[in-house]
C-alpha positions in Angstrom: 5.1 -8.5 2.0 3.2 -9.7 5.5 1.1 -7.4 7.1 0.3 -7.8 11.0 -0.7 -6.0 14.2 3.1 -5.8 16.0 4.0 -5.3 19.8 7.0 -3.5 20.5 8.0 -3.4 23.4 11.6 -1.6 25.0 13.3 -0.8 27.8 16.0 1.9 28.4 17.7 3.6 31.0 15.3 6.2 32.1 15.4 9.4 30.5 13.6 11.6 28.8 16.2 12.1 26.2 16.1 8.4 25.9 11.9 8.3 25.6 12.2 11.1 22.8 15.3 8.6 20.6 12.9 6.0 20.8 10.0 8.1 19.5 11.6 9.7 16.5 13.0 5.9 15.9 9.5 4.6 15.3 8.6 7.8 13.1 10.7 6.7 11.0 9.2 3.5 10.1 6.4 3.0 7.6 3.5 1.5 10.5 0.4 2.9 11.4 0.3 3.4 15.2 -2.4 1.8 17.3 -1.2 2.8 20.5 2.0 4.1 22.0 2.1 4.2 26.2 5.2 5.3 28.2 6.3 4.7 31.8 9.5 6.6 33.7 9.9 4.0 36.3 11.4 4.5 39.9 13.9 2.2 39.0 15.5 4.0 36.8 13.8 2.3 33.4 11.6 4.1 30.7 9.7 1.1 29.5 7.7 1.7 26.0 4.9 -0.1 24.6 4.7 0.6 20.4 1.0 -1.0 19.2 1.9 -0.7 15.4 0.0 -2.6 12.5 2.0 -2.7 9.1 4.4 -4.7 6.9 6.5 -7.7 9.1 10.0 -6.3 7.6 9.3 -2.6 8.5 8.7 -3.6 12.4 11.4 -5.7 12.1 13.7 -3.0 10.9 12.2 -0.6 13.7 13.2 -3.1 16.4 16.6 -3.6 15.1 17.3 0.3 15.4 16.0 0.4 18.7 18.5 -2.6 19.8 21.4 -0.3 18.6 20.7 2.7 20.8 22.8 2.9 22.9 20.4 3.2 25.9 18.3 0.5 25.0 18.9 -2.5 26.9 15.8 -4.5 25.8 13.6 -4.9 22.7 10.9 -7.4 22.3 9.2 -7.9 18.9 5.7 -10.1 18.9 3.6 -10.4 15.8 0.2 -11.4 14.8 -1.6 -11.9 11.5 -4.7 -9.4 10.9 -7.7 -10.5 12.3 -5.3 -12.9 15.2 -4.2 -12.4 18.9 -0.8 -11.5 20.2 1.1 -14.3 21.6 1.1 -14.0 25.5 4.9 -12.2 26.9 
């Protein structure tokens, strides 16, 4: 098992609703959460950012449920190794 410092990032229709399915998503994986930030955008997007650090196949699994709600539109998954940077977006 890998560990690393992963960037989630997703984008959904905007919603509340929506900001909440994502939230109880990323409960349910086994990561320890650096930082979570949310934006309602006035163009009708709720964009997440999901800072988690934890085993590669658990934030893979995490973005793979995101990609099937159905609100979801985008997911982006970026890993580093402990003690590395983040590749650029």
């Amino acid at each position: 098992m890998s560990q690393g410092i992963h960037l989630v990032e997703v984008e959904a229709w905007n919603s509340l609703d929506t900001l909440v399915r994502i939230v109880n998503t990323a409960r349910r994986a086994r990561l320890a959460y650096r930082e979570v930030k949310a934006v309602l955008g006035p163009e009708g997007l709720v964009r997440v950012l999901l800072v988690a650090e934890g085993d590669d196949a658990e934030a893979a699994w995490l973005a793979a449920k995101l990609e099937r709600l159905p609100e979801v539109y985008s997911v982006e998954h970026r890993v580093r190794q402990a003690g590395g940077e983040l590749p650029p977006a």
